[in-house]
PDB file with one MODEL, atoms N, CA, C and O in Angstrom:
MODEL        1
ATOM      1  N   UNK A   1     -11.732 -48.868 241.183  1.00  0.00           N
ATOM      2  CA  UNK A   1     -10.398 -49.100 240.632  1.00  0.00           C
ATOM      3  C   UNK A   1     -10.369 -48.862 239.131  1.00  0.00           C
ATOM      4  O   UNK A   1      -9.297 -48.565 238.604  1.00  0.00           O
ATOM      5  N   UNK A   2     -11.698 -48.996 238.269  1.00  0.00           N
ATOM      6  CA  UNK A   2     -10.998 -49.066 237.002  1.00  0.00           C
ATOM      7  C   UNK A   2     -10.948 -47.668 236.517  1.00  0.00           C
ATOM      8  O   UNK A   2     -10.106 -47.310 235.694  1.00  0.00           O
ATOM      9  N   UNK A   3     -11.933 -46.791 237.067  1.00  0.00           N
ATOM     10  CA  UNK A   3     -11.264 -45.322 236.865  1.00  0.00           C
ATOM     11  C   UNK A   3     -10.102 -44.893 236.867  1.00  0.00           C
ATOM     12  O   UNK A   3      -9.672 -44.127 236.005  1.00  0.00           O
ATOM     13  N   UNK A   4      -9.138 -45.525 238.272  1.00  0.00           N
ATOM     14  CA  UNK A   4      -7.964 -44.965 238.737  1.00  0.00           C
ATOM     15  C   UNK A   4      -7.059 -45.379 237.378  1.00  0.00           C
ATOM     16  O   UNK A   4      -6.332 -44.646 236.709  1.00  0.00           O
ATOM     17  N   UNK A   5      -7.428 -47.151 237.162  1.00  0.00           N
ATOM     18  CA  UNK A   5      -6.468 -47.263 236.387  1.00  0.00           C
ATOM     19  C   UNK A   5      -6.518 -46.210 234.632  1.00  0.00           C
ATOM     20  O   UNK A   5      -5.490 -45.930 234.014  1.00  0.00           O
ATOM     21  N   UNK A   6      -7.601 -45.907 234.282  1.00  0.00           N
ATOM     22  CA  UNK A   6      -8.106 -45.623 233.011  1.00  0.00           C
ATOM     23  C   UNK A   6      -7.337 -43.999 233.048  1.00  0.00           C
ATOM     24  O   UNK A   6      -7.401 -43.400 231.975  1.00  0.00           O
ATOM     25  N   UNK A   7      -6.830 -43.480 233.873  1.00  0.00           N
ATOM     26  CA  UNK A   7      -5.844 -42.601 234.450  1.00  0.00           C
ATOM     27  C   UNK A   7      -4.694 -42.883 233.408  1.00  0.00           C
ATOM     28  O   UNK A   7      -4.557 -42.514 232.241  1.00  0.00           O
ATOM     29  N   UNK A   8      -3.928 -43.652 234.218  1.00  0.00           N
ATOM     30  CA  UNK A   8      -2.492 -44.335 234.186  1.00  0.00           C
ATOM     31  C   UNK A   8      -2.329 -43.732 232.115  1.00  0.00           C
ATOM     32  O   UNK A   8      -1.685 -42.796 231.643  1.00  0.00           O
ATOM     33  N   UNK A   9      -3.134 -44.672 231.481  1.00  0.00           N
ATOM     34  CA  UNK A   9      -2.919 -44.630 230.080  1.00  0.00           C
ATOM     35  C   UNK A   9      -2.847 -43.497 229.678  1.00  0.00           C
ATOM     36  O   UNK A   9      -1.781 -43.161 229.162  1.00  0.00           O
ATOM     37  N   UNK A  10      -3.735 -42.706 229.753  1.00  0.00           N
ATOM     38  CA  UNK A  10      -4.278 -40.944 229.316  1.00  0.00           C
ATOM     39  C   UNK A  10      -2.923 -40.418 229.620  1.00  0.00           C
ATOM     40  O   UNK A  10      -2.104 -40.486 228.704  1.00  0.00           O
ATOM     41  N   UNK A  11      -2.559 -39.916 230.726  1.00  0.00           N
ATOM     42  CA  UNK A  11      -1.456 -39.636 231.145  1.00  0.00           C
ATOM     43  C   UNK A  11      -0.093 -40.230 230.936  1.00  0.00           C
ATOM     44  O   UNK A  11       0.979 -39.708 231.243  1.00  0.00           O
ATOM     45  N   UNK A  12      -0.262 -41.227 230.453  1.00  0.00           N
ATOM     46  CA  UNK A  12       1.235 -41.603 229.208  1.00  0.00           C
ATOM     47  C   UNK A  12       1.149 -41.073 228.377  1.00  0.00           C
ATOM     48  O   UNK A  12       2.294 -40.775 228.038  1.00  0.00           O
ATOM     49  N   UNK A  13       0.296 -40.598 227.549  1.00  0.00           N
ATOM     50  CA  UNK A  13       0.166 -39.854 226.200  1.00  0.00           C
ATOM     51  C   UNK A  13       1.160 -38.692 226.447  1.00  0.00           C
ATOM     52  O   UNK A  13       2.078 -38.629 225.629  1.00  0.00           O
ATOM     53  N   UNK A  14       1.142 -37.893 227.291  1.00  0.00           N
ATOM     54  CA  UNK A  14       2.140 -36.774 227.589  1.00  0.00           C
ATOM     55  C   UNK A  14       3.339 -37.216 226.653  1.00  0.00           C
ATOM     56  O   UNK A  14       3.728 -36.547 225.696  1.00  0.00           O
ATOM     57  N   UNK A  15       4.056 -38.841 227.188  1.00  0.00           N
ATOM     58  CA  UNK A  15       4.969 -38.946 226.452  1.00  0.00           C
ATOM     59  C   UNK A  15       5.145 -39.365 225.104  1.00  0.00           C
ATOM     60  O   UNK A  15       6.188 -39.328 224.451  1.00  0.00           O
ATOM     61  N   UNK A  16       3.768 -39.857 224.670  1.00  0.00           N
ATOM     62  CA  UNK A  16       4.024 -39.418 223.265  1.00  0.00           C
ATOM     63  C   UNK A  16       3.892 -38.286 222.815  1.00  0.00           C
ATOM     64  O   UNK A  16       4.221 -38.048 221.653  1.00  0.00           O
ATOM     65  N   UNK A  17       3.460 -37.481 223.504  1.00  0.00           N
ATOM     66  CA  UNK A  17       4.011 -35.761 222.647  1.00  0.00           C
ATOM     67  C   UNK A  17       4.605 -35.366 222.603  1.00  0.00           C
ATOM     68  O   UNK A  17       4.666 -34.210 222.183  1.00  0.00           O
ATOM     69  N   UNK A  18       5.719 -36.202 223.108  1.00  0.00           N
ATOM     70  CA  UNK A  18       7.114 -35.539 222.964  1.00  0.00           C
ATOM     71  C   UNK A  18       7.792 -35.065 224.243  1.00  0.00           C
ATOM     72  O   UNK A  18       8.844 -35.422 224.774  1.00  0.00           O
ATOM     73  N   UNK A  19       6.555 -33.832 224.702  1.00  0.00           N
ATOM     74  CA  UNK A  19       7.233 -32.736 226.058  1.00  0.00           C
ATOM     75  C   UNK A  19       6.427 -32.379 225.898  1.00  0.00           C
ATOM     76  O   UNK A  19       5.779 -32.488 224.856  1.00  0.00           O
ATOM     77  N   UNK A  20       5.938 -31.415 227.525  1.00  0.00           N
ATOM     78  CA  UNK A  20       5.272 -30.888 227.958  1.00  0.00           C
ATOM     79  C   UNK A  20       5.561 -29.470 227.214  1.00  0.00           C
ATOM     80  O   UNK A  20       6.693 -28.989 227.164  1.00  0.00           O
ATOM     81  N   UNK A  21       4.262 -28.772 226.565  1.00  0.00           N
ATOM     82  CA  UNK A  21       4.232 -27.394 225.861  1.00  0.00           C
ATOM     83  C   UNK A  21       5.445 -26.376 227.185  1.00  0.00           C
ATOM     84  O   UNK A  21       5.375 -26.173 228.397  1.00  0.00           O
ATOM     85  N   UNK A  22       6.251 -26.060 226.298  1.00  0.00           N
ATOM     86  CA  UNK A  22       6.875 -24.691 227.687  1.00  0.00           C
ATOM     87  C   UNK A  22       6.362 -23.627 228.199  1.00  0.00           C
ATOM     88  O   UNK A  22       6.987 -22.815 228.881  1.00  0.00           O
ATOM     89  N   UNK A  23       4.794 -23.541 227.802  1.00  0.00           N
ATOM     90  CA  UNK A  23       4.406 -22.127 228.419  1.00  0.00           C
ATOM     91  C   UNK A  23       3.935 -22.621 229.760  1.00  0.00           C
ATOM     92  O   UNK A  23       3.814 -21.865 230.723  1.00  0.00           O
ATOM     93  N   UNK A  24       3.578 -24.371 229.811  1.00  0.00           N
ATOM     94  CA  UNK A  24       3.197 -25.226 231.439  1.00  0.00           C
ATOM     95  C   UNK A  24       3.939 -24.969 231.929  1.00  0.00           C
ATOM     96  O   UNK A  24       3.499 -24.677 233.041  1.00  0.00           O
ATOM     97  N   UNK A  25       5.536 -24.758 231.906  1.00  0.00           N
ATOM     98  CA  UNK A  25       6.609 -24.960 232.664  1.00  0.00           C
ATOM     99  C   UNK A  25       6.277 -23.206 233.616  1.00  0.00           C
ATOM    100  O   UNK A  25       5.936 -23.409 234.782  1.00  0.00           O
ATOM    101  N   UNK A  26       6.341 -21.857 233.273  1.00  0.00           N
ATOM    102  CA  UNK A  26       6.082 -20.903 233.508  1.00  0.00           C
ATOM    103  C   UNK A  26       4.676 -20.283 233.902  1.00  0.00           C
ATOM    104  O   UNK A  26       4.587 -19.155 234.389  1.00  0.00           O
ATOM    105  N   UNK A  27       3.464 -21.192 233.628  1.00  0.00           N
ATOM    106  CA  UNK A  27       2.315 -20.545 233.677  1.00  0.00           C
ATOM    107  C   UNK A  27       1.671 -21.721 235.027  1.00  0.00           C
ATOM    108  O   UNK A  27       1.448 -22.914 234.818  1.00  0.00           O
ATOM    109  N   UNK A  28       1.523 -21.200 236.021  1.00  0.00           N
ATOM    110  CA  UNK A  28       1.215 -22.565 237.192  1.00  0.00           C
ATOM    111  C   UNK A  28      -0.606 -22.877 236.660  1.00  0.00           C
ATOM    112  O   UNK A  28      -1.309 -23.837 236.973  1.00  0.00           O
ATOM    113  N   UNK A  29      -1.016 -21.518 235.658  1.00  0.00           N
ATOM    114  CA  UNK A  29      -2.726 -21.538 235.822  1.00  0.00           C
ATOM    115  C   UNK A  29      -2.853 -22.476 234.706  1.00  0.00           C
ATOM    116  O   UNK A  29      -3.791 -23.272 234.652  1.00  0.00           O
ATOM    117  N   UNK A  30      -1.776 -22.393 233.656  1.00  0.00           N
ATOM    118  CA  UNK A  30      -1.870 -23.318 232.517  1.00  0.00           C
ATOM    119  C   UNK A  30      -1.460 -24.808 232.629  1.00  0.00           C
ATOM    120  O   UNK A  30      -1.833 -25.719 231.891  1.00  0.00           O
ATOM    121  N   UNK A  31      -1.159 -24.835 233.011  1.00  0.00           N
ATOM    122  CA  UNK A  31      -0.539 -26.232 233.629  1.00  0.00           C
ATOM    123  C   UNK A  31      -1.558 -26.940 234.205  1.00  0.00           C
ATOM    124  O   UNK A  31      -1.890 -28.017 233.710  1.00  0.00           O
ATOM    125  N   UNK A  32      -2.287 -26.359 235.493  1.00  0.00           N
ATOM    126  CA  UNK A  32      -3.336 -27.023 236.003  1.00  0.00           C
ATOM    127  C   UNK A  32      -4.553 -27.145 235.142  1.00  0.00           C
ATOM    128  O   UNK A  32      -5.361 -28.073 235.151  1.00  0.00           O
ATOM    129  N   UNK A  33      -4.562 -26.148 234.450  1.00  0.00           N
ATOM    130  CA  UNK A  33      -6.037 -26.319 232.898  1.00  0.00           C
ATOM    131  C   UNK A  33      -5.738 -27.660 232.147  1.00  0.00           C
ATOM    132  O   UNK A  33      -6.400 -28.675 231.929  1.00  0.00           O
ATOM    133  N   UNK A  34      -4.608 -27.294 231.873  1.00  0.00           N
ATOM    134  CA  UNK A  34      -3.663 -28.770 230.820  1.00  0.00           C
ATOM    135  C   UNK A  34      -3.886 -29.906 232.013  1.00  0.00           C
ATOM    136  O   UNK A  34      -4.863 -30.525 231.591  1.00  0.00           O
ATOM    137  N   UNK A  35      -3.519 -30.482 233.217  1.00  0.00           N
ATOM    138  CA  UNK A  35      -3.853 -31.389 233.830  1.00  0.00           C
ATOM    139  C   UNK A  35      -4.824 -32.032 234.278  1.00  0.00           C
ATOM    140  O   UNK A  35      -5.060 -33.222 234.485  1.00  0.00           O
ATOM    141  N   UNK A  36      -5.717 -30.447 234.484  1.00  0.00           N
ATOM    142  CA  UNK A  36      -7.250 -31.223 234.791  1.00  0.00           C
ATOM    143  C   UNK A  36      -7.651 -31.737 233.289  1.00  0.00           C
ATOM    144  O   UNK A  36      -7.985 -32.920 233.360  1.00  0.00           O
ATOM    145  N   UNK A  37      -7.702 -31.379 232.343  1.00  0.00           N
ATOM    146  CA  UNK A  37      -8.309 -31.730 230.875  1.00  0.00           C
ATOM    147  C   UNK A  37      -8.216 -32.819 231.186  1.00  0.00           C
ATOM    148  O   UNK A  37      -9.200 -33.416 231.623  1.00  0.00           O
ATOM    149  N   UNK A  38      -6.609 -33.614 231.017  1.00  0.00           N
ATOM    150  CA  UNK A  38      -6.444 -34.787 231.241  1.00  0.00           C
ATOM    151  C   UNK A  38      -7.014 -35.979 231.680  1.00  0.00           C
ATOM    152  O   UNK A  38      -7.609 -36.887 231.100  1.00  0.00           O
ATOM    153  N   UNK A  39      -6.714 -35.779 232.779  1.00  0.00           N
ATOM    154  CA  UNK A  39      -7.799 -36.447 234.303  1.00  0.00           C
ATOM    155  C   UNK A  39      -9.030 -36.084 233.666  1.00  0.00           C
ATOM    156  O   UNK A  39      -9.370 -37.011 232.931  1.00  0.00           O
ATOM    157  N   UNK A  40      -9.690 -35.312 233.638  1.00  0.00           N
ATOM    158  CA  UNK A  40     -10.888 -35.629 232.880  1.00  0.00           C
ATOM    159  C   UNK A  40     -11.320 -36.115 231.742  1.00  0.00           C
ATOM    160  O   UNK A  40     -12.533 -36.246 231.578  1.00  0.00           O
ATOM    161  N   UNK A  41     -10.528 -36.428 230.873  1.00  0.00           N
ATOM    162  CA  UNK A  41     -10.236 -37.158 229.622  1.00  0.00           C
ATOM    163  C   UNK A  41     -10.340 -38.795 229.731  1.00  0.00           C
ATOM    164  O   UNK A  41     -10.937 -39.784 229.307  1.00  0.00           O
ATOM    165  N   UNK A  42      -9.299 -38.331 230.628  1.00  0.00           N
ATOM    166  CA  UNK A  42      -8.923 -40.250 231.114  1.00  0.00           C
ATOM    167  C   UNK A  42     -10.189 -40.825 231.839  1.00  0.00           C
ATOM    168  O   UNK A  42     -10.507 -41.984 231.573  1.00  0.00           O
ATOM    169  N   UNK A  43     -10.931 -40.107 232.728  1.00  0.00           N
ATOM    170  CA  UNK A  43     -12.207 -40.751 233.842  1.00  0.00           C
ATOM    171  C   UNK A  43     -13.492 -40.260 232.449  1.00  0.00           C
ATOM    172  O   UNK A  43     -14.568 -39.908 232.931  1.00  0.00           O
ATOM    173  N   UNK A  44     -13.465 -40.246 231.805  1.00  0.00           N
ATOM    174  CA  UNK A  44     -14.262 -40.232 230.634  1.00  0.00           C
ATOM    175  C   UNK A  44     -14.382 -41.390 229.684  1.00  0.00           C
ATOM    176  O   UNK A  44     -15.364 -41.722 229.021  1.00  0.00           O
ATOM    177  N   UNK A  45     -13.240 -41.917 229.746  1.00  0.00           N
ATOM    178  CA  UNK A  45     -12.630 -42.679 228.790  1.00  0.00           C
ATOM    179  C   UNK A  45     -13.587 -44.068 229.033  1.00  0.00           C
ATOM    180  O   UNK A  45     -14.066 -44.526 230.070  1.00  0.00           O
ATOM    181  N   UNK A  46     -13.638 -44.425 227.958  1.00  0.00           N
ATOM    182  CA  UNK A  46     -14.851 -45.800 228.159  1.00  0.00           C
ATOM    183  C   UNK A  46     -14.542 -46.988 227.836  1.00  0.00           C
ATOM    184  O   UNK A  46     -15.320 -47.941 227.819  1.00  0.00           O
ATOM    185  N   UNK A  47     -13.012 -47.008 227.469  1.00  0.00           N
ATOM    186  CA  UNK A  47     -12.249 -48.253 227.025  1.00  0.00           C
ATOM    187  C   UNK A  47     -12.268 -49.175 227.781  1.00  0.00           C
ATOM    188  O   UNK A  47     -12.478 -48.669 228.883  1.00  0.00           O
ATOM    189  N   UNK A  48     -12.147 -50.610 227.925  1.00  0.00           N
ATOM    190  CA  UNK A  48     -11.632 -51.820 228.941  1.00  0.00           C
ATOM    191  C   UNK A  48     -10.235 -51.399 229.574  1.00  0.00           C
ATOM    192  O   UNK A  48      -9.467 -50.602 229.035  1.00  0.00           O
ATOM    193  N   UNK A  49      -9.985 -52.086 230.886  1.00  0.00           N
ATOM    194  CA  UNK A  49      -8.577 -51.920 231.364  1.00  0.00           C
ATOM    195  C   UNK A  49      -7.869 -53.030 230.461  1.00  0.00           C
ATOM    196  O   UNK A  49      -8.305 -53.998 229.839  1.00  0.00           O
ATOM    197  N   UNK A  50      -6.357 -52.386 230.681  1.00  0.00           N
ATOM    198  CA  UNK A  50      -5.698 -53.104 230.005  1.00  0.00           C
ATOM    199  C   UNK A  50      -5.229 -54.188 230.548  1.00  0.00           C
ATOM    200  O   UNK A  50      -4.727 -53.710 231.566  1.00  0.00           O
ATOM    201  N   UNK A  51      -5.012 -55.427 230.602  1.00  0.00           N
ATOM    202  CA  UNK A  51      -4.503 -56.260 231.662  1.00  0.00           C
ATOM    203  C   UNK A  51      -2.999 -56.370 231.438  1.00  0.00           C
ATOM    204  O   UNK A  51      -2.397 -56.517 230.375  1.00  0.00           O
ATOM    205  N   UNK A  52      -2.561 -56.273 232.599  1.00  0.00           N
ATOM    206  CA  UNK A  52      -1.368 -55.800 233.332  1.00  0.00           C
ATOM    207  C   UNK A  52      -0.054 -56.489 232.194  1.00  0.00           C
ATOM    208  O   UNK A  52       0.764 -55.731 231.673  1.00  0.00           O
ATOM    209  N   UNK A  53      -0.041 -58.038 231.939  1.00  0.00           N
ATOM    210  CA  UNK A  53       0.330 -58.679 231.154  1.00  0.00           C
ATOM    211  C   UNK A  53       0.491 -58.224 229.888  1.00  0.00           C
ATOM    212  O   UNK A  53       1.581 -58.178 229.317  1.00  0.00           O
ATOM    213  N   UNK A  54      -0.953 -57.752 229.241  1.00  0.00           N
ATOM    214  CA  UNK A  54      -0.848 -57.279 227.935  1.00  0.00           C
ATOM    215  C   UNK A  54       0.112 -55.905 227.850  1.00  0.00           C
ATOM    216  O   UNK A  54       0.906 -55.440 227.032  1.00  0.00           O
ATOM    217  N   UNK A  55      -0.338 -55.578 228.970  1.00  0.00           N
ATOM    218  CA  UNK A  55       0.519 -54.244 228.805  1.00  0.00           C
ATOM    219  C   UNK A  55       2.155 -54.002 228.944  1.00  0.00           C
ATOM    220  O   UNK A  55       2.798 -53.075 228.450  1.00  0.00           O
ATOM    221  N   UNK A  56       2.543 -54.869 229.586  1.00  0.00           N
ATOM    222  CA  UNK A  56       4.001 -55.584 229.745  1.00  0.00           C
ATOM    223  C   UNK A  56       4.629 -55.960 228.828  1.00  0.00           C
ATOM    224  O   UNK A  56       5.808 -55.636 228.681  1.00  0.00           O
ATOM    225  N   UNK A  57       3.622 -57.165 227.539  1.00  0.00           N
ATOM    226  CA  UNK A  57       3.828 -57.400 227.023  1.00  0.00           C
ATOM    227  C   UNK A  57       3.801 -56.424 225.055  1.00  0.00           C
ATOM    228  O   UNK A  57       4.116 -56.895 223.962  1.00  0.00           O
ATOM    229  N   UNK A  58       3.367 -55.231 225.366  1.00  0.00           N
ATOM    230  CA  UNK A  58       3.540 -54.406 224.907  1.00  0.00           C
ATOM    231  C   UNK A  58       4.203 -53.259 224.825  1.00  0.00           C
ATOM    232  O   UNK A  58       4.092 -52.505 223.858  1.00  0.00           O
ATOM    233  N   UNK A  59       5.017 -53.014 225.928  1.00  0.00           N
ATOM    234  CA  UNK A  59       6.060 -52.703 226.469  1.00  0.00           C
ATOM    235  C   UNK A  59       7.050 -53.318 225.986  1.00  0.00           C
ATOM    236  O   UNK A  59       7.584 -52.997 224.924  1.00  0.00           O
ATOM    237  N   UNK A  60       7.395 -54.240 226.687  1.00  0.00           N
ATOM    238  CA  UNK A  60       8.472 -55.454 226.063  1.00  0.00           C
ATOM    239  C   UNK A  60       8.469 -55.404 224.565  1.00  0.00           C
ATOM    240  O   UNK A  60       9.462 -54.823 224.129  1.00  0.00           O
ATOM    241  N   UNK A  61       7.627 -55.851 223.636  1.00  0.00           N
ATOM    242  CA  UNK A  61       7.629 -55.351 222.271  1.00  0.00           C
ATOM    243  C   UNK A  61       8.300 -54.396 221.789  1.00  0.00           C
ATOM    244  O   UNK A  61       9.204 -54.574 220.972  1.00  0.00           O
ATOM    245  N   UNK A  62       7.862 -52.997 222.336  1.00  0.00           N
ATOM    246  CA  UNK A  62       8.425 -52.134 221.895  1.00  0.00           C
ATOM    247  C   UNK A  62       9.937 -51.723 222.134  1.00  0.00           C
ATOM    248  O   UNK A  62      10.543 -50.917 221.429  1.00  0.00           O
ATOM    249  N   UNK A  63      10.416 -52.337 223.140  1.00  0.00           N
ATOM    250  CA  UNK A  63      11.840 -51.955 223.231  1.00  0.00           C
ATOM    251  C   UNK A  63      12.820 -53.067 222.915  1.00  0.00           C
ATOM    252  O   UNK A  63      14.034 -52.904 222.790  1.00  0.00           O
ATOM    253  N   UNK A  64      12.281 -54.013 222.819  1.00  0.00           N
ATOM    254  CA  UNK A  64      12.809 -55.174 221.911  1.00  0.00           C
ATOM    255  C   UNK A  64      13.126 -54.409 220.519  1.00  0.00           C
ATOM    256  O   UNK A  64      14.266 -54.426 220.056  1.00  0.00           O
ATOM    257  N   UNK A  65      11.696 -53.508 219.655  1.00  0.00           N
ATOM    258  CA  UNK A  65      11.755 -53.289 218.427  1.00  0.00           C
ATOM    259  C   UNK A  65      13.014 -52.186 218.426  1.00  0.00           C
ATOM    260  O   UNK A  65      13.796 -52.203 217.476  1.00  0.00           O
ATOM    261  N   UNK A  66      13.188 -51.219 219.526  1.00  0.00           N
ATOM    262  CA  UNK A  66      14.174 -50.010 219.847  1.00  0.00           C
ATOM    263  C   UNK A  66      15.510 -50.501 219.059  1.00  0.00           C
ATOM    264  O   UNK A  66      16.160 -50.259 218.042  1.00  0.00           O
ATOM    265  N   UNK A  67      15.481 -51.809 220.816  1.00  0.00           N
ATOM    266  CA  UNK A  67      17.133 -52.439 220.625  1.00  0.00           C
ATOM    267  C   UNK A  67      17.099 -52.588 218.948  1.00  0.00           C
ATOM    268  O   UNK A  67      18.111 -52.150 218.401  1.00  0.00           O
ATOM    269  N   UNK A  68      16.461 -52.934 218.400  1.00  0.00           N
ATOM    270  CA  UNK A  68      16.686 -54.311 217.251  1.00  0.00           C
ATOM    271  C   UNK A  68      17.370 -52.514 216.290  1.00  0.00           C
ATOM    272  O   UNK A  68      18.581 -52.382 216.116  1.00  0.00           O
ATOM    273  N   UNK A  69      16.546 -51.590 215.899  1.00  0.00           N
ATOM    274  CA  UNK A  69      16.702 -50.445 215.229  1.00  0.00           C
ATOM    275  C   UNK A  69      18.139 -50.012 216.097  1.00  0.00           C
ATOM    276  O   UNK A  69      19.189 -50.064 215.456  1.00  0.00           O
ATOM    277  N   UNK A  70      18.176 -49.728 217.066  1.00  0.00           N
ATOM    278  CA  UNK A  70      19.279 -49.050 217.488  1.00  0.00           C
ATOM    279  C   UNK A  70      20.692 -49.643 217.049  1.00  0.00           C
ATOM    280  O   UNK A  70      21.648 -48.993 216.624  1.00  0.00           O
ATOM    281  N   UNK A  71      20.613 -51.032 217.249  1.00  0.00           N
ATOM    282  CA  UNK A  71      21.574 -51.942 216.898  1.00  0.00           C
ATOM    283  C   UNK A  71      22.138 -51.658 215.063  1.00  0.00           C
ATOM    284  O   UNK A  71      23.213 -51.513 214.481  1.00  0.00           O
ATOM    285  N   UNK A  72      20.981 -51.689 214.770  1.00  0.00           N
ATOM    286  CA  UNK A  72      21.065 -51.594 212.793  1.00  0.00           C
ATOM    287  C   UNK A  72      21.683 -49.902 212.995  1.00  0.00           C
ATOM    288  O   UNK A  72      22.528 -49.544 212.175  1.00  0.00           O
ATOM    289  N   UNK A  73      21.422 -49.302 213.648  1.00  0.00           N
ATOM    290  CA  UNK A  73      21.893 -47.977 213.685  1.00  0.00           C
ATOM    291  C   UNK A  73      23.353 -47.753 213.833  1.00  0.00           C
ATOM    292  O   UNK A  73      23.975 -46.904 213.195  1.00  0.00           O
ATOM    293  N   UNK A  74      23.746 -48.371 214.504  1.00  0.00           N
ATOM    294  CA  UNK A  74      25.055 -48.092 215.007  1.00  0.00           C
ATOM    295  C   UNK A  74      26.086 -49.454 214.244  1.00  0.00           C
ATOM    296  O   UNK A  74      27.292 -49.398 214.483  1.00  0.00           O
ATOM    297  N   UNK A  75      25.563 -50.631 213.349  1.00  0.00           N
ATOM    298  CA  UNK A  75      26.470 -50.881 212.345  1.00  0.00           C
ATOM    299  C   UNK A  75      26.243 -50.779 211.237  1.00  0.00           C
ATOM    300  O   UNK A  75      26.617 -51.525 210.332  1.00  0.00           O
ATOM    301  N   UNK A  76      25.342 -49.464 211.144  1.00  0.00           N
ATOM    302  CA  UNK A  76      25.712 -48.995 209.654  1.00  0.00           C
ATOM    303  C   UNK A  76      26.328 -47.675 209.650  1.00  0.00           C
ATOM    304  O   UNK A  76      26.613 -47.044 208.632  1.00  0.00           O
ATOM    305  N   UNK A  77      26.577 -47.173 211.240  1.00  0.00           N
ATOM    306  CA  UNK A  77      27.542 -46.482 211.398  1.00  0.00           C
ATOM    307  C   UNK A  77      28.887 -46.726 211.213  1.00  0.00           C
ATOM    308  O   UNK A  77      29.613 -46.318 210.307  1.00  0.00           O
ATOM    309  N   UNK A  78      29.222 -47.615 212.403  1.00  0.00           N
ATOM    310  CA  UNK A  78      30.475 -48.581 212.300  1.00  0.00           C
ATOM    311  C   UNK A  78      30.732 -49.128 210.631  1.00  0.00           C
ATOM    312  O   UNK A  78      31.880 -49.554 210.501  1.00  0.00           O
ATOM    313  N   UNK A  79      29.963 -49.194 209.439  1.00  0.00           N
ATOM    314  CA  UNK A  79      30.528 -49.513 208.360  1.00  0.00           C
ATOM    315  C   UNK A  79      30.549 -48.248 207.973  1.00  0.00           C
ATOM    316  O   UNK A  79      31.600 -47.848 207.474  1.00  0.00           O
ATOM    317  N   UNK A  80      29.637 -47.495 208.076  1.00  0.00           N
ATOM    318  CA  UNK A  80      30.109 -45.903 206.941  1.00  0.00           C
ATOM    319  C   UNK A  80      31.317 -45.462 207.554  1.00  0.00           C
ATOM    320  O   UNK A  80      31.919 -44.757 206.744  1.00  0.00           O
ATOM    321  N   UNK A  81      31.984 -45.576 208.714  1.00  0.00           N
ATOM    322  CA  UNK A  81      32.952 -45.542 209.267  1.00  0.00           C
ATOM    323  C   UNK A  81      34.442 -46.216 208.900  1.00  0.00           C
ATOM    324  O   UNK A  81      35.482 -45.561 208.843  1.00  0.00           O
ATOM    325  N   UNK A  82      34.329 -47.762 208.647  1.00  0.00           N
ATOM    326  CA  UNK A  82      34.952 -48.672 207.897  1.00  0.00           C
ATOM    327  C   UNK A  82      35.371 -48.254 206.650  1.00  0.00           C
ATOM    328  O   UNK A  82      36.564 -48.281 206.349  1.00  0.00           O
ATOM    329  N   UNK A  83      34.195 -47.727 205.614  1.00  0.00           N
ATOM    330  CA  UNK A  83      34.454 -47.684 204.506  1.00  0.00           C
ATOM    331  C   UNK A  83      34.587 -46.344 203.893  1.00  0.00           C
ATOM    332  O   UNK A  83      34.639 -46.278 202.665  1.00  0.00           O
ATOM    333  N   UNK A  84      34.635 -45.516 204.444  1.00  0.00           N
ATOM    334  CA  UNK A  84      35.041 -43.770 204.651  1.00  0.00           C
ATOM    335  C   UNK A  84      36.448 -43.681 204.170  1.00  0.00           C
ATOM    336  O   UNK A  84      37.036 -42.600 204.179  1.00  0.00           O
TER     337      UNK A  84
ENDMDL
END
C-alpha cells in the first residue's frame, strides 16, 4: 500500500504545473514517456505517507486561504467600482 499511495502525491504535481504540456495532448508516445516518468518518480519517492487527516487538513487550509483572497478580491473591486 504505501507505494500505491506515494503515487497519489507525485501525480498531483501535474496540477501544480498548471497543464499538461500540449504536445501530450497530440503525441500518444509522449504522453506515455511523460506518465511513466511519473509513476516512476512517485514509486521512487522515499518520503513517509501522508496521513489522510494531515492531508485534509491541508487541503482545508488552502482553500480557506483562496476564499479569504478571493473575498478581498472582489471588495476591492466592488469599491474601485463605488468610487469610479
Amino acid at each position: 500500500m504505501g507505494s500505491e499511495r506515494a503515487v497519489l502525491p507525485q501525480a498531483l504535481c501535474t496540477a501544480n504545473e498548471g497543464a499538461l504540456p500540449l504536445e501530450l495532448f497530440s503525441h500518444s508516445e509522449a504522453h506515455d514517456a511523460w506518465f511513466r516518468a511519473k509513476v516512476l518518480r512517485a514509486l521512487e519517492d522515499t518520503r513517509p505517507d501522508v496521513d489522510d487527516a494531515d492531508a485534509d487538513g491541508t487541503f482545508e487550509s488552502a482553500a480557506r486561504q483562496l476564499c479569504a483572497r478571493l473575498r478581498q478580491v472582489i471588495d476591492e473591486a466592488r469599491l474601485g467600482a463605488i468610487c469610479a
